[in-house]
C-alpha positions in Angstrom: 0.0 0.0 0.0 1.4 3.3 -1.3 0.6 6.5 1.8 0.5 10.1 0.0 1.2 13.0 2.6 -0.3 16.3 1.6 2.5 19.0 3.2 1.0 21.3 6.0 1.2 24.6 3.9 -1.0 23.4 1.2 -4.0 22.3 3.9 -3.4 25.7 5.1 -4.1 27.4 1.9 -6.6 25.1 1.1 -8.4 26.2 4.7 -7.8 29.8 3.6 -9.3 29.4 0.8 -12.6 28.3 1.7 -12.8 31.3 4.8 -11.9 33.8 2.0 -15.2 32.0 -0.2 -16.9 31.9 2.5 -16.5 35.3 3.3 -17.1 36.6 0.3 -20.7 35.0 -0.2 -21.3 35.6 3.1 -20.8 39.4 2.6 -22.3 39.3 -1.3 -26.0 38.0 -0.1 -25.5 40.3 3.3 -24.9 43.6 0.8 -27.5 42.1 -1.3 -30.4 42.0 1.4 -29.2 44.8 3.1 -29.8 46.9 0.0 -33.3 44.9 -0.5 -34.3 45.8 3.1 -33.2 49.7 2.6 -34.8 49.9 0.0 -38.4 48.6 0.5 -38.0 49.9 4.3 -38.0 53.5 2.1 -41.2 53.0 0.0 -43.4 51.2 2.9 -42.1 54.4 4.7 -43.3 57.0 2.5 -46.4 55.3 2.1 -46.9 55.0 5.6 -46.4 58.6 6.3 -48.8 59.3 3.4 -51.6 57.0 5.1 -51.0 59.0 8.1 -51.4 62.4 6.6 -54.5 61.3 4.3 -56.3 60.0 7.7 -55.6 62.9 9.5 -57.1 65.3 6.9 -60.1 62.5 6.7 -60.3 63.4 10.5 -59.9 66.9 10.3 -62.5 67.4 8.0 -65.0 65.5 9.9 -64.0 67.5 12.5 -64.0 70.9 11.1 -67.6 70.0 10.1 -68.9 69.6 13.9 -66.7 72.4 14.6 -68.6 74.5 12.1 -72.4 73.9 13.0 -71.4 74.4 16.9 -69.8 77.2 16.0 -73.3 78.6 14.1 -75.3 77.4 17.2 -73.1 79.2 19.5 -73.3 82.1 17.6 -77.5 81.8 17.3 -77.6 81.0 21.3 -75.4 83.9 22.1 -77.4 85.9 19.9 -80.9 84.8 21.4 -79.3 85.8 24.8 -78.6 89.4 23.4 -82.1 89.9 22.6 -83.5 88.2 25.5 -81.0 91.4 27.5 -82.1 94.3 24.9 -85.2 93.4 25.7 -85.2 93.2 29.4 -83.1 96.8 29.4 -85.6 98.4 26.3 -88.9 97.6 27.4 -91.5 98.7 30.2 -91.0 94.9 31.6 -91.9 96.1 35.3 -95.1 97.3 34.9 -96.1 94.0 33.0 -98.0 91.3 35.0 -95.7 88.3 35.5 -97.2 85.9 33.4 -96.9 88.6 30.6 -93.5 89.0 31.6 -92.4 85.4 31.2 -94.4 85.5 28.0 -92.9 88.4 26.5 -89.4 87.8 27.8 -89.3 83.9 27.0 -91.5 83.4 24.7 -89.0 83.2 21.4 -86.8 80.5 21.8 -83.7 78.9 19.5 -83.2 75.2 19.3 -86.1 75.1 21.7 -85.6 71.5 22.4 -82.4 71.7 23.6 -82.8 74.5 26.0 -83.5 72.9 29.5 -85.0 76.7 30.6 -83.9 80.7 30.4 -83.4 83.6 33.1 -82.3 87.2 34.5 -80.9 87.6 37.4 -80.4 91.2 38.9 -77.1 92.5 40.2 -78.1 91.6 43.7 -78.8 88.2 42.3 -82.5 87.4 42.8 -84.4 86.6 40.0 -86.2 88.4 37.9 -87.9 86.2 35.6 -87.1 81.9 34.4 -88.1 79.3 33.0 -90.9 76.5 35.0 -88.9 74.5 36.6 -85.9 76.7 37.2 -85.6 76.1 40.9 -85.0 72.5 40.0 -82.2 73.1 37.6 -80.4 75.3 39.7 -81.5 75.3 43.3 -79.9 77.7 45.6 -79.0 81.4 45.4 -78.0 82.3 41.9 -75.4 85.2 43.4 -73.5 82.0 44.4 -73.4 80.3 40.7 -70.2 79.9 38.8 -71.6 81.8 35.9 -73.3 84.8 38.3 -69.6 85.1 39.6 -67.5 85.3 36.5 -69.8 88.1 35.1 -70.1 90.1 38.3 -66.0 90.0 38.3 -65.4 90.0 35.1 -66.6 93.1 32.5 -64.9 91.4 29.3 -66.1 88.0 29.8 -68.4 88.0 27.0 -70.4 84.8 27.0 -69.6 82.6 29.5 -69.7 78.8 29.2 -70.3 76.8 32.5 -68.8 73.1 33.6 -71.1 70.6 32.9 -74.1 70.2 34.9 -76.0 67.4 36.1 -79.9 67.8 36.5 -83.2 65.9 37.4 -86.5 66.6 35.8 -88.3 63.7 34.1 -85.2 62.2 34.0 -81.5 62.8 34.6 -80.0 64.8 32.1 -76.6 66.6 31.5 -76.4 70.5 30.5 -74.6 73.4 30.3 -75.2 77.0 31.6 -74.5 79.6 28.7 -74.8 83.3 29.9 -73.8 87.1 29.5 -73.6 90.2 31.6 -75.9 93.0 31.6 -74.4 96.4 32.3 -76.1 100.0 33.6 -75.2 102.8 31.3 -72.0 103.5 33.1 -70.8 99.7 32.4 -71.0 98.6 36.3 -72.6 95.3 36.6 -76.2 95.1 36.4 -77.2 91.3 36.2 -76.9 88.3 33.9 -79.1 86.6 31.2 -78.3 82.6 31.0 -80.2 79.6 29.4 -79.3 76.2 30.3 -78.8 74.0 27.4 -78.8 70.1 27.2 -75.5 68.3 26.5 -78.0 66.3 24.2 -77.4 68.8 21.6 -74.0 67.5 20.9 -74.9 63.6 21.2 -77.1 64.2 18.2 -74.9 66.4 16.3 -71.8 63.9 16.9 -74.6 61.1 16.3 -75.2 62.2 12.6 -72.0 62.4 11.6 -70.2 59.0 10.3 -67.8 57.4 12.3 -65.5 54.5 11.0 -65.5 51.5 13.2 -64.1 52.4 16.8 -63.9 55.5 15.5 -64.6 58.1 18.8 -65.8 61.5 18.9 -65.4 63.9 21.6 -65.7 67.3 23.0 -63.6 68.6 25.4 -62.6 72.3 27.3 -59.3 74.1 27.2 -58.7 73.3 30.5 -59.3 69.3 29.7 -62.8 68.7 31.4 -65.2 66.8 29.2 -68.1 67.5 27.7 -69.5 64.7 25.4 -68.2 61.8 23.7 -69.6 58.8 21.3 -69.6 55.8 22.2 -71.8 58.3 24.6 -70.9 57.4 28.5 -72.5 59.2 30.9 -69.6 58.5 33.5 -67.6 60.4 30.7 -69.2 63.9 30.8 -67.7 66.0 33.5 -64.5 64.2 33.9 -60.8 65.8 33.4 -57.6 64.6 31.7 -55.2 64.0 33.6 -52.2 64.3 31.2 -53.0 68.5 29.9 -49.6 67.6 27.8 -51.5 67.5 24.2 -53.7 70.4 25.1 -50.8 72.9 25.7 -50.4 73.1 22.1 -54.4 74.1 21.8 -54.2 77.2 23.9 -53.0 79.5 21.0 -54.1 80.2 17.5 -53.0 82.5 14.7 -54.9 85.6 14.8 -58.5 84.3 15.1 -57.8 80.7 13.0 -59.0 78.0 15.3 -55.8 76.1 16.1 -55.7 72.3 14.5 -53.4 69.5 14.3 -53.8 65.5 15.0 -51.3 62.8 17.0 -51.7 59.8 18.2 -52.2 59.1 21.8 -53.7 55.6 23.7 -57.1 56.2 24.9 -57.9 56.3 28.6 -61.4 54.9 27.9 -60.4 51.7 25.9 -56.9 51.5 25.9 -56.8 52.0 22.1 -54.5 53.2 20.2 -55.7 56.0 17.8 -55.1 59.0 15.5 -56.9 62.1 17.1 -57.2 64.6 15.0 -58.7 68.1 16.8 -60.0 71.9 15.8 -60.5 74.4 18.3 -64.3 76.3 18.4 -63.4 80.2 17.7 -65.0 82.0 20.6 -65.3 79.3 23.1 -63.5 76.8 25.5 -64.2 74.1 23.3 -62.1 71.9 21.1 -63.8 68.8 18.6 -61.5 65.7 18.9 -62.2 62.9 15.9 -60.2 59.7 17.0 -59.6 56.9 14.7 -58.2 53.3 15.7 -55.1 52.6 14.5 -55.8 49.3 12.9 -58.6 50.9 10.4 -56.2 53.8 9.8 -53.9 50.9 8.3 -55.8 48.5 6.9 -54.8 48.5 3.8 -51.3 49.5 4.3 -51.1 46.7 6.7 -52.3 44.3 3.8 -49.7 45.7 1.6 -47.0 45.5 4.2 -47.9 41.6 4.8 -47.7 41.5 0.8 -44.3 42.5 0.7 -42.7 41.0 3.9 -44.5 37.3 1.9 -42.4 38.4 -1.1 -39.3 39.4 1.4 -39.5 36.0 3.2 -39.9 33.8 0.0 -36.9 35.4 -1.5 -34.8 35.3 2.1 -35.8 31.5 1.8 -35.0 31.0 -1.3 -31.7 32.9 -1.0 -30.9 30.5 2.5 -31.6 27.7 0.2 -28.4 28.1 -2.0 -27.0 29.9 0.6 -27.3 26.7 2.8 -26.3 24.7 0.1 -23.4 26.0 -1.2 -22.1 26.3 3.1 -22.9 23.0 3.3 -19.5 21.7 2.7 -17.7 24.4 4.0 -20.0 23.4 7.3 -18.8 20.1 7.4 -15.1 20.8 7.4 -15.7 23.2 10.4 -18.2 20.7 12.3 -15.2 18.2 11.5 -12.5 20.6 13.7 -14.8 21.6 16.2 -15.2 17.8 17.0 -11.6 17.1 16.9 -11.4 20.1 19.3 -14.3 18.9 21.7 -12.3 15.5 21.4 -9.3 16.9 22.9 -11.3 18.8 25.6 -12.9 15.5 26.8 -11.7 12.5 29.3 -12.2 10.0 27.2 -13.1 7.6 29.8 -15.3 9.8 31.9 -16.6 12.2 29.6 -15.7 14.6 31.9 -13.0 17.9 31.3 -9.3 16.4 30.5 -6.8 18.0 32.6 -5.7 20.5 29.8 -9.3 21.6 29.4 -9.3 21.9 33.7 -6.4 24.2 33.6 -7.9 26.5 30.9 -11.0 26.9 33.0 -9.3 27.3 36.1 -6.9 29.7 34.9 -10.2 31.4 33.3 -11.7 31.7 36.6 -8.7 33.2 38.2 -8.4 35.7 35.5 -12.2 36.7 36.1 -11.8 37.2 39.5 -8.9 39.4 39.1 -10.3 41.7 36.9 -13.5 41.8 38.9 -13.4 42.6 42.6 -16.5 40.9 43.5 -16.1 37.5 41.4 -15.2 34.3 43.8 -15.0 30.8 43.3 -14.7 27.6 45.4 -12.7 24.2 44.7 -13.7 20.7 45.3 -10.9 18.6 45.4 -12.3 14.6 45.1 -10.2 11.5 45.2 -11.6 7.9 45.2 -11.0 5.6 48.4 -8.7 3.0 48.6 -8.8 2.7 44.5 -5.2 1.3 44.1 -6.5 -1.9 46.5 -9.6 -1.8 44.2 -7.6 -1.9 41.2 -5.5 -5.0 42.7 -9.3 -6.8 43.7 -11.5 -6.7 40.9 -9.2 -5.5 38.3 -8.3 -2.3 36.0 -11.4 -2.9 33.9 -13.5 -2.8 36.7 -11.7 0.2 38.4 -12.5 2.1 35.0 -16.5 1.2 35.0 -15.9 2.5 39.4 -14.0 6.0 37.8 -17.4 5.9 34.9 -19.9 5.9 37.9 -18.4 8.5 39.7 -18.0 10.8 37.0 -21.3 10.6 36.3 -22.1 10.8 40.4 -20.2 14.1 39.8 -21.8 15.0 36.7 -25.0 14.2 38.1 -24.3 16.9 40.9 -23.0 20.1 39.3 -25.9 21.0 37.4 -25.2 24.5 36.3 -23.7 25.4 33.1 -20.9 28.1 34.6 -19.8 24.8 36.8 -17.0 22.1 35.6 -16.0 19.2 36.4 -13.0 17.4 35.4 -10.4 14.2 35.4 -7.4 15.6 37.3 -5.2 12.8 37.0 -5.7 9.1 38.0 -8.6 8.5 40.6 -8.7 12.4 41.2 -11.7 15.0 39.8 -11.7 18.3 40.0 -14.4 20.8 40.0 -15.1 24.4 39.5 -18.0 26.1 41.4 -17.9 29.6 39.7 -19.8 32.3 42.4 -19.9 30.0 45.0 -19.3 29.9 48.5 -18.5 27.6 51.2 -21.9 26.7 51.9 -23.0 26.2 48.3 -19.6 23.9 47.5 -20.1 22.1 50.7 -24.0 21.4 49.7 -22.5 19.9 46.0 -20.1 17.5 48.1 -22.3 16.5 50.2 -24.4 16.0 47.0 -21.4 14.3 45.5 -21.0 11.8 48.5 -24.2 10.6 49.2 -24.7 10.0 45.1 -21.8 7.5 45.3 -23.0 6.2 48.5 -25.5 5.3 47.3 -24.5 3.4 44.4 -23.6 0.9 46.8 -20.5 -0.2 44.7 -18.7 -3.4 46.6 -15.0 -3.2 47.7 -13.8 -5.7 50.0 -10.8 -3.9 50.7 -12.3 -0.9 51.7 -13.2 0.0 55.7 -16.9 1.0 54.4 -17.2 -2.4 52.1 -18.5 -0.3 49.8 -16.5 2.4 47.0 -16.5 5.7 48.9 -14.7 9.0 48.1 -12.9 11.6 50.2 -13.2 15.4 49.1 -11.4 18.6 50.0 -13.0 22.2 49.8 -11.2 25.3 49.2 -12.5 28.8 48.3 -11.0 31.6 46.9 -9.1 34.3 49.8 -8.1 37.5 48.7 -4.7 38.6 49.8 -4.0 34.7 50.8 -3.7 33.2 47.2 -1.8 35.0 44.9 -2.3 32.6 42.0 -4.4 29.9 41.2 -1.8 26.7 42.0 -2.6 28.0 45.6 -6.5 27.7 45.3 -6.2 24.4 44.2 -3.1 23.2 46.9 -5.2 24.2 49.3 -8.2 22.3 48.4 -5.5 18.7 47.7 -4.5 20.0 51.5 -8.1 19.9 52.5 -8.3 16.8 50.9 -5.8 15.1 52.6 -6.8 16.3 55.9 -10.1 14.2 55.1 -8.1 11.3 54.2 -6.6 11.5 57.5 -9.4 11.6 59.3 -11.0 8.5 58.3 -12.0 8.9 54.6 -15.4 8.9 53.2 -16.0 12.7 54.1 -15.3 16.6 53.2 -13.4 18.8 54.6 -13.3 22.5 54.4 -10.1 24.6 54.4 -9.3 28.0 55.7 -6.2 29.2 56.0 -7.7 33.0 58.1 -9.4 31.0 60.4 -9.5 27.3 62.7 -9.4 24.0 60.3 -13.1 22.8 59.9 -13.7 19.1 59.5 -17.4 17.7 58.6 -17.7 14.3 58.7 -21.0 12.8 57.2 
């Protein structure tokens, strides 16, 4: 048979060779579905951005429109309270019998059914003429109402819109008190005109105009109290936000344009997500919000989005497919070393860490622990009773199935992955117990001992009749071991101490304090 030697330098180039290949198709399809990603990252962000601004003008619009008509019926309700003053400062009202006087004064009304009842109230704030059932609405002295207050106080307040109200006539209703001041000839104060008007009016007005699915619309005061909102909730009405972060930017307008704009915010109601879009009402406290849910916002672009990732993830696949193919031999070669690697690593016997593999670990942990103030480790130190007189009983086969079930004893017992356990030479293991203390190395020896107790492994020659083994316990001391070799000394010294006290036990050594023996 005729052996052909391949010289060292050629595997080596022939190694290089496929990393360089490798490489290069590794980085070729990266650059390629990089650029792919960029790409189509761009477009589905324009288009997103251009959902966005089309929904928010589909909001706006539907909110400019409710802002509009309350707006007109503002403007109609303010005026109706002008006339109902011109006429109560213009006309020989106190010589008029009441009934005549309610008549004459009350009679015209605007949006009749809206307006829960009407009313003057002199400076000194008693009434001088309301609605039926005006006591009802607003029981108490009138001189002590929000509205009477602001006018008396205030000669520019203009009309005045109150807080909502809740009242209790046929049924429970919510409502709002709209008023303005009456002046004497020199301007001082001389009373106030009001009509309270049913929060209805907005429920129907927000009711007839279309809403997508989930779609909310609400109403809401500059300083964030609420005043209606469909899906209607009566718990709603009256209530405050408590975030006044995305109504800062409401509180000004240019010149006398009602201020606009949209975001999107979570809702407090239903924890949706949703695109608010909002328009102030010119001359009141009031701004329209038109919310709509994020997921009908996006429908459609999420259906074209799931269109293209589909197309994105069939050519990935496709791409992995040669890309797995054409790897697949360089995969094997590296599979190949790493298991030649592994193979030196490994006791062959035990399956445990070989004693080049222990020294890399422990020198690993030293070096961890002095670049770290705080990292510790602990030592256990095990050695097999009486194995030469075992090996002269029953045999070296037999001793190596004994060192196989106490490997796997030990195995058995360090269970965490930043733990390792080793061959150390002979009938000796070693094991690492990374963050561990005393306590905790002590509890995986006693683990350790008990497990090959109780295999219950005959040996004639031993004092226990049975295999036993004898462990030593050390733990890292700062200022007392200055390398590892001394870490580990101290734990064979621990070790022997056991061994000297009878075998079949752990022992624990401390060099700062009193030698302490456990026996078990």
């Amino acid at each position: 048979m005729r052996y052909f030697f391949v010289p060292a330098s050629a595997n080596l180039d022939e190694e290089n060779e496929i990393k360089r290949l490798k490489r290069n198709l590794t980085q070729t399809i990266g650059s390629l579905a990089l650029m792919s990603v960029l790409v189509t990252s761009s477009v589905l962000y324009q288009s997103y951005a251009q959902v966005e601004k089309v929904a928010a003008d589909n909001a706006l619009n539907v909110a400019r429109i409710a802002q509009r008509s309350i707006s007109r019926n503002v403007e109609l309700l303010s005026l109706a309270l002008d006339n109902l003053a011109w006429r109560y400062r213009h006309t020989q009202i106190h010589t008029m019998p009441e009934s005549q006087k309610l008549d004459f004064l009350l009679g015209e009304k605007i949006e009749a059914s809206y307006i829960a009842a009407l009313g003057i109230v002199r400076a000194d704030g008693t009434l001088v003429v309301g609605s039926p059932f005006l006591a009802e609405i607003l029981p108490g002295q009138y001189s002590e109402n929000a509205f009477f207050i602001t006018h008396r106080d205030q000669a520019s307040a203009g009309l005045s819109i109150s807080a909502p109200l809740t009242i209790r006539l046929e049924r429970r209703m919510q409502a709002v008190v709209l008023s303005k001041r009456l002046a004497q000839a020199d301007g001082s104060f001389a009373g106030v005109v009001f009509m309270v008007l049913y929060l209805d009016y907005f429920r129907d007005l927000f009711q007839g105009l279309s809403l997508e699915k989930d779609g909310v619309m609400s109403l809401y005061s500059l300083d964030g109290v609420a005043y209606m909102r469909l899906p209607y909730n009566e718990s709603f009405i009256g209530s405050r936000v408590d975030d006044m972060s995305h109504f800062r930017s409401l509180l000004t307008a240019a010149g006398n344009a009602p201020a606009q704009g949209s975001y999107f915010a979570r809702s407090r109601q239903d924890s949706l997500n949703r695109l608010y879009a909002y328009v102030r009402v010119p001359d009141t406290p009031w701004v329209v919000f038109v919310g709509q849910t994020h997921g009908v916002v996006f429908h459609e672009w999420f259906k074209m989005l799931y269109a293209v990732l589909f197309l994105m993830a069939a050519f990935a696949m496709a791409s992995l497919y040669l890309l797995i193919r054409l790897r697949q031999e360089f995969n094997r070669r590296s599979k190949i070393d790493e298991l030649l690697e592994e193979q030196a690593r490994v006791d062959k016997l035990t399956n445990l860490l070989n004693r080049r593999a222990l020294d890399e670990v422990l020198n690993d942990a030293w070096s961890k622990s002095q670049r770290n103030p705080t990292a510790h480790f602990s030592l256990l130190f095990i050695d097999v009773d009486f194995f030469k007189h075992y090996n002269d009983t029953y045999g070296h086969k037999a001793g190596d199935y004994a060192l196989m079930a106490v490997a796997r004893c030990i195995a058995g017992a360090v269970s965490r992955l930043s733990d390792k356990a080793g061959r150390y030479g002979g009938e000796e293991f070693l094991v690492l117990l990374d963050e561990t203390d005393l306590a905790g190395a002590e509890h995986v020896a006693e683990r350790i001992l008990n497990a090959v107790r109780t295999m219950k492994i005959p040996h004639q020659s031993s004092l226990f009749g049975r295999l036993t083994v004898s462990i030593g316990i050390s733990h890292l001391q700062r200022g007392l071991h200055q390398e590892v070799e001394d870490v580990i000394r101290a734990a064979d010294e621990a070790l022997y101490v056991a061994k000297n006290d009878g075998r079949n036990r752990l022992h624990i050594m401390l060099r700062e304090l009193r030698l302490s023996s456990v026996n078990s």
